[in-house]
C-alpha positions as CSV (number, residue, x, y, z in Angstrom):
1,X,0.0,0.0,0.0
2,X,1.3,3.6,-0.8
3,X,1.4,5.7,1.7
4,X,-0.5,9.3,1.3
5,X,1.3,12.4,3.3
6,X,-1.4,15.0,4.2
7,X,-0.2,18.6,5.1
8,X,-2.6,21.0,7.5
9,X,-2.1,24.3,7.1
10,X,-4.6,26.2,8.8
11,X,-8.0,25.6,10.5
12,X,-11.3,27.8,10.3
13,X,-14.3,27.6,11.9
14,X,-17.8,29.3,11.5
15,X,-20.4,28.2,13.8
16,X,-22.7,28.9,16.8
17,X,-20.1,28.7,19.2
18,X,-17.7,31.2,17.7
19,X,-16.1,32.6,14.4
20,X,-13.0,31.5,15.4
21,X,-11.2,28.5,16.3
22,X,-10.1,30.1,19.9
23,X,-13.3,31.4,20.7
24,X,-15.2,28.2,19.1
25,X,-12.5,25.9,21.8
26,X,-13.2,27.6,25.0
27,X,-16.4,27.6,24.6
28,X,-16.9,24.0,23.4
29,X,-14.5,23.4,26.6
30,X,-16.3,25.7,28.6
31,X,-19.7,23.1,28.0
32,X,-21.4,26.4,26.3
33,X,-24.4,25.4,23.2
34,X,-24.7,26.9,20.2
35,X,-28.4,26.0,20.5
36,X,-31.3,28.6,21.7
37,X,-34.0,30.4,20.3
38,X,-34.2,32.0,16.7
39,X,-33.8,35.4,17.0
40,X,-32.6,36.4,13.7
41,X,-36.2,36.2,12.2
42,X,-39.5,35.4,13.0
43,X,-39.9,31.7,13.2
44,X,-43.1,31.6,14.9
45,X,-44.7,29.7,11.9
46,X,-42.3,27.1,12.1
47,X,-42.5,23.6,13.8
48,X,-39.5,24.4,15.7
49,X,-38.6,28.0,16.9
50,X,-34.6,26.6,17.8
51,X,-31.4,26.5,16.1
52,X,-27.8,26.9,15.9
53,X,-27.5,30.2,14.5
54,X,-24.6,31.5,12.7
């Protein structure tokens, strides 16, 4: 088998918890949820009025 070399070279992040990797860590680490009400419209005619907003 041929071995495949991989090279990282940089991580990004955009979700609930932060826009940042840093920020998005300490609060995964700090047991924080993205999830809580929709506030960025008006989801009262929805099922569900939660989400992970970003």
């Amino acid at each position: 088998m041929t071995e495949k070399r991989v090279v990282v070279t940089g991580v990004a992040t955009i979700n609930p918890l932060g826009n940042d990797v840093d920020t998005s860590w300490d609060n995964l680490i700090a047991g924080k949820s993205g999830i809580g009400p929709i506030t960025q419209f008006d989801a009262s005619e929805f099922n569900s009025q939660i989400a992970g907003e970003v």
